[in-house]
N, C-alpha and C positions, 0 to 999 in steps of 0.2 A: 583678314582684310587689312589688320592693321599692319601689318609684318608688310605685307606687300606695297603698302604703302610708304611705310619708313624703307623699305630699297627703291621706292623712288618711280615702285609702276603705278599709274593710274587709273583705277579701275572703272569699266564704263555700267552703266545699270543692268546692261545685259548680262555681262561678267559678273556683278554682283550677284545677281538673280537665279544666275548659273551654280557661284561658288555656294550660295543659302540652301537650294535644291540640292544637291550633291551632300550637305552636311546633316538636313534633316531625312534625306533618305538611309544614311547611313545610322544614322541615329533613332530613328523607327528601327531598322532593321535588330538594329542590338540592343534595343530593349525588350524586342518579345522574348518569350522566356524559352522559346521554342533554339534560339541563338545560342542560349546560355545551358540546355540541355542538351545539345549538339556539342558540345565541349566538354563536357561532362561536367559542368560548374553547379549545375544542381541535382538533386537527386531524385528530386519528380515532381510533377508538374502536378497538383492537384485539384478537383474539379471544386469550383467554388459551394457546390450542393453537399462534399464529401469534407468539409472544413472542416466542422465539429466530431466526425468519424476519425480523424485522422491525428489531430488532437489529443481523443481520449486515449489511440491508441498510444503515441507518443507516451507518453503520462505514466501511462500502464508498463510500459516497457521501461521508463527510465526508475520507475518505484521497484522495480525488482530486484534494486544491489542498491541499498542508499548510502550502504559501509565504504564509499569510496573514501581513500587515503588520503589525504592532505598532498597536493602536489608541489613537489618544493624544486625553483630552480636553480639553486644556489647561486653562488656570486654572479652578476652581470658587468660586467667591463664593455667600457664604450670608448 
């Protein structure tokens, strides 16, 4: 609203009401996780009852190699 303001349009409340609507629709939309599984951005969706199952599995899985190497990135130039 403010952008469209500093170019000098003026917005009426319905316009307003409009552009607020259109930005929390979009914005529900891309926080369900069901958006972000659909893109492959996560790796699964877990039932909040299977929390503590999934966990210990994690845990379990990552104690199997604890001999990881020191990861070194050497020099970084910026």
């Amino acid at each position: 609203m403010k952008q469209l303001e500093r170019s000098g349009k003026k917005l009426s409340e319905e316009e307003r009401k409009e552009l607020f609507d259109s930005t929390k629709k979009t914005y529900e939309e891309q926080t369900d996780p069901r958006y972000g599984a659909a893109r492959l951005w996560i790796d699964k969706i877990i039932d909040p009852m299977e929390t503590r199952q999934a966990i210990t599995q994690a845990l379990e899985a990552a104690s199997l190699n604890p001999d990881v190497p020191e990861f070194k990135v050497g020099v970084l130039q910026t």
